[in-house]
Residue frames relative to the residue before (quaternion, step in Angstrom):
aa qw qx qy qz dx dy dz
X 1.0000 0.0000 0.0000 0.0000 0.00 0.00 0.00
X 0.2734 -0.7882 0.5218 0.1781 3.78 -1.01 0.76
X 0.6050 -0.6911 0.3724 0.1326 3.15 -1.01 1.18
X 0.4034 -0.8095 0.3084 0.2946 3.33 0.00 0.92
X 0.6389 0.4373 -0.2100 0.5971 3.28 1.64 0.50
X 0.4422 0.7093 -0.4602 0.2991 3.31 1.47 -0.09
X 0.4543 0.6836 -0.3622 0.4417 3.70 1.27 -0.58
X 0.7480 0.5042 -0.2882 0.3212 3.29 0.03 -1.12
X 0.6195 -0.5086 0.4608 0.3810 3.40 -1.34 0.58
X 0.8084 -0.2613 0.4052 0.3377 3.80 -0.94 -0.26
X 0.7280 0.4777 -0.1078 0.4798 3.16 -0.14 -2.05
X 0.6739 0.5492 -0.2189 0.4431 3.31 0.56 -1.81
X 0.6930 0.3840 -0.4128 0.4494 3.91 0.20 -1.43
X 0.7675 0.4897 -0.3542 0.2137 3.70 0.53 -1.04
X 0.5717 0.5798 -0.3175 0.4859 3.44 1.57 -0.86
X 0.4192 0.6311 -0.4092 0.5085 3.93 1.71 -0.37
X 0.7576 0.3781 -0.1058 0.5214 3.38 0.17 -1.84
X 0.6828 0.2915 -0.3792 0.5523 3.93 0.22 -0.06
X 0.6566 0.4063 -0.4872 0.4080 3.86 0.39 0.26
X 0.5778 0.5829 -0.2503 0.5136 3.52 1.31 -0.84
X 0.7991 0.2192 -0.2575 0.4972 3.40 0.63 -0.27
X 0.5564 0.4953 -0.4779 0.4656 3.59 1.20 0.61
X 0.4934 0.6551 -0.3098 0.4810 3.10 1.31 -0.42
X 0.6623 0.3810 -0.2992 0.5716 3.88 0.47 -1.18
X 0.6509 0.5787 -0.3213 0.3718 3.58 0.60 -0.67
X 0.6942 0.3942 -0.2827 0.5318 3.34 1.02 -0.85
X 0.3738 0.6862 -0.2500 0.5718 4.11 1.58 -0.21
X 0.6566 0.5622 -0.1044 0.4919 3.43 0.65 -1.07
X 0.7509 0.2703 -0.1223 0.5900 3.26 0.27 -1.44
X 0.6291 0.3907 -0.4563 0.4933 3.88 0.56 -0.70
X 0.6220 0.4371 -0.4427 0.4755 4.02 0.24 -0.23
X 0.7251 0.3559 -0.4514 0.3793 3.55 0.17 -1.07
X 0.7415 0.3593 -0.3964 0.4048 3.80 0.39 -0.95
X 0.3908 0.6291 -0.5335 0.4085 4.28 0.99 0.38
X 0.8124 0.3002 -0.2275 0.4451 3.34 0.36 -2.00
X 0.4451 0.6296 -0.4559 0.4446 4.45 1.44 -0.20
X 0.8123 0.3518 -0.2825 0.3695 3.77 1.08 -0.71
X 0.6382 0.5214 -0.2859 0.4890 3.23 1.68 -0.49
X 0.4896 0.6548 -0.3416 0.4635 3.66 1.00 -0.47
X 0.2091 -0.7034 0.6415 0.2237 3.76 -0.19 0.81
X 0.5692 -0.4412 0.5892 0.3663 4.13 -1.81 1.20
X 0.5365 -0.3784 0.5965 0.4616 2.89 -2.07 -0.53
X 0.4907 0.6889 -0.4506 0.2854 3.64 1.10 -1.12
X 0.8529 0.1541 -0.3041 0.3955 3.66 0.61 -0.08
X 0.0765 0.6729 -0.6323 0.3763 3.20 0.92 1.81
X 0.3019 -0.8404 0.4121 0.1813 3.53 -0.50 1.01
X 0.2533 -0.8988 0.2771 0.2262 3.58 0.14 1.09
X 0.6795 -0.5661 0.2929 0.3633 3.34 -1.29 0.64
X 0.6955 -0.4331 0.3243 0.4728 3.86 -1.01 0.51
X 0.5983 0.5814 -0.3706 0.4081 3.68 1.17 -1.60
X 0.7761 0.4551 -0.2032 0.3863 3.70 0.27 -1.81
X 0.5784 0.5244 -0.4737 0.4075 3.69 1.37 -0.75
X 0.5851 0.5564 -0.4236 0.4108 3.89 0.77 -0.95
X 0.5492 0.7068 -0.3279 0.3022 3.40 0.83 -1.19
X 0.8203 0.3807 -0.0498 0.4239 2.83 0.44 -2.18
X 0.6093 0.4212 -0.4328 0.5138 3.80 1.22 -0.53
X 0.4532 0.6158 -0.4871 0.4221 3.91 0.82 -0.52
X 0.8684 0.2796 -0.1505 0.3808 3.44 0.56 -1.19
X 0.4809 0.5031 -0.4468 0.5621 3.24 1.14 0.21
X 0.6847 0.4409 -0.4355 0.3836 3.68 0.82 -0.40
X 0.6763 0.4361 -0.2673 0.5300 3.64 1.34 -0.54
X 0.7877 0.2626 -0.2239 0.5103 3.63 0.13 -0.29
X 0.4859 -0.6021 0.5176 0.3652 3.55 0.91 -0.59
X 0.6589 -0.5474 0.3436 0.3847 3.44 -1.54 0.31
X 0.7290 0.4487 -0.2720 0.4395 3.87 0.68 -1.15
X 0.5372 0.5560 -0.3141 0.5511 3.67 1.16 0.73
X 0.4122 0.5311 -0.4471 0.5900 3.58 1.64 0.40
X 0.0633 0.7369 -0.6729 -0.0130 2.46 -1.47 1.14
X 0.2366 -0.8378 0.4135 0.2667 3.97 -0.39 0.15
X 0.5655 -0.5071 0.5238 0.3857 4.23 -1.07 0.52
X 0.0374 -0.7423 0.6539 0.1414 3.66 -1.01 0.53
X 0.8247 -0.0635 -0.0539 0.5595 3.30 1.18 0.06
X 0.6676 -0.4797 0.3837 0.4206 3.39 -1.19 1.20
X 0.3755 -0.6686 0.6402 -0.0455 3.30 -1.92 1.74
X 0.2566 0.6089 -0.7501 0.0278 3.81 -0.65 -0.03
X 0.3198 -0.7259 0.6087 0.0196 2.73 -1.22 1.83
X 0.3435 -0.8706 0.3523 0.0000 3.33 -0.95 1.37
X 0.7245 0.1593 -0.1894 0.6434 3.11 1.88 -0.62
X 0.7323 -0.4580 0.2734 0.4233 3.64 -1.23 0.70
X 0.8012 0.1429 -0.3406 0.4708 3.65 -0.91 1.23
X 0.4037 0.6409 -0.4958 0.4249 3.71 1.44 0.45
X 0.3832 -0.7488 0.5115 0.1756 3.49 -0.91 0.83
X 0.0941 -0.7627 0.5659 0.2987 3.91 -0.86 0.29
X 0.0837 -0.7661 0.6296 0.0990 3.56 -0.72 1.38
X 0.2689 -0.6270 0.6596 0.3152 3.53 -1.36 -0.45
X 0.6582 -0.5524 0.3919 0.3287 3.69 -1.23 1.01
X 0.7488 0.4061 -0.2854 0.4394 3.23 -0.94 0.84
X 0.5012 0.5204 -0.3533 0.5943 3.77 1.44 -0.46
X 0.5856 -0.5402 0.6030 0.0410 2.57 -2.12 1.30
X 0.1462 0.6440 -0.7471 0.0760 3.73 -1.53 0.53
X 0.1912 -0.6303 0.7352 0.1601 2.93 -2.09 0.29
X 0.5313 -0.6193 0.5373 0.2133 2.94 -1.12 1.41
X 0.1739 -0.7659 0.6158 0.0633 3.41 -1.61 0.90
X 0.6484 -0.1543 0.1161 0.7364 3.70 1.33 -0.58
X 0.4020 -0.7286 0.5431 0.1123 3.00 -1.42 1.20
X 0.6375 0.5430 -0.2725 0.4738 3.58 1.30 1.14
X 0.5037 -0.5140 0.5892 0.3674 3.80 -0.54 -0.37
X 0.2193 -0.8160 0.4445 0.2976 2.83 -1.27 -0.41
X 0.1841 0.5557 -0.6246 0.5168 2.48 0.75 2.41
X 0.2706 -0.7594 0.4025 0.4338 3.29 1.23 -0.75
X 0.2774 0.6241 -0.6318 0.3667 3.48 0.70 1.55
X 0.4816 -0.7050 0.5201 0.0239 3.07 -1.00 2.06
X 0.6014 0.5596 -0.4661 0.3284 3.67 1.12 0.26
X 0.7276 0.4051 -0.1254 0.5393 3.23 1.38 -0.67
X 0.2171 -0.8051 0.5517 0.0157 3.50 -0.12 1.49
X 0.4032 -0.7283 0.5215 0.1871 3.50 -1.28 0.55
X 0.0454 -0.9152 0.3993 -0.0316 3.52 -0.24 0.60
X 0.0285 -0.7759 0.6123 0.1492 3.30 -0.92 0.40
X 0.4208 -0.6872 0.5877 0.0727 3.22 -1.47 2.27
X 0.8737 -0.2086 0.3398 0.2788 3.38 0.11 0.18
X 0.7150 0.0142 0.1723 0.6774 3.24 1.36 -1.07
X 0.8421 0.1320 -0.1204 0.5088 3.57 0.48 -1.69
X 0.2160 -0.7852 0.5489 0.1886 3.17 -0.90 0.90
X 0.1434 0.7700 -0.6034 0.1499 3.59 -0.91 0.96
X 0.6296 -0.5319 0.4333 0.3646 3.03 -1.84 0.07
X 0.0299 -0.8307 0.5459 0.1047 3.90 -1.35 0.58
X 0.4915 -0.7167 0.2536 0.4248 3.55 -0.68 0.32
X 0.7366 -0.4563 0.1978 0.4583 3.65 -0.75 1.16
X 0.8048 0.4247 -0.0679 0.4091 3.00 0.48 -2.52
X 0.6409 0.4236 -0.4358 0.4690 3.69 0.85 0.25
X 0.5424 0.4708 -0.3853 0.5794 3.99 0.95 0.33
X 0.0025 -0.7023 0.7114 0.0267 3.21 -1.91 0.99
X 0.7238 -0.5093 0.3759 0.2745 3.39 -0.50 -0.29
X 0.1113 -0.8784 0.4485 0.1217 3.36 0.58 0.91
């Protein structure tokens, strides 16, 4: 069977096959950011009585724009690394170590204060 592109010079088939796959690509990204808006956060898991004190405690010390929330269970591995579970509340304290690597954010859970990774916090 002949390819309905088998005609075509070179150049031509590839500038075919690189539009077709920019295309699916751009398809892609319109789905992923559809099913990102239709997909309900955890952020409206409704939290227990314990975590609401928590979180108004911290909102009373750090303020509100200093919430952050767990997208996904932590098991801290090196000493001062917090273990959270997705869906918990923190307030950021410095967005650094204290080396001043900006991946590892300091935090205060509520009680323990440690270090978490950046990319596993959003903004609650």
């Amino acid at each position: 069977p002949q390819l309905p592109h088998g005609h075509m010079p070179l150049p031509s088939f590839w500038k075919v096959v690189e539009d077709s796959l920019q295309q699916s690509g751009a398809q892609l990204r319109a789905f992923c950011q559809a099913f990102e808006t239709v997909t309900p956060s955890p952020g409206t898991q409704p939290l227990t009585p314990a975590e609401e004190r928590k979180v108004l405690s911290l909102v009373s010390k750090h303020g509100p724009d200093k919430l952050y929330q767990v997208t996904s269970n932590v098991s801290g591995s090196r000493d001062l690394d917090l273990t959270l579970l997705r869906g918990q509340i923190v307030a950021l304290l410095q967005s650094a170590d204290t080396k001043g690597n900006t991946s590892r954010w300091l935090v205060d859970a509520g009680g323990p204060r440690g270090f978490v990774p950046a990319a596993k916090l959003r903004p609650y």
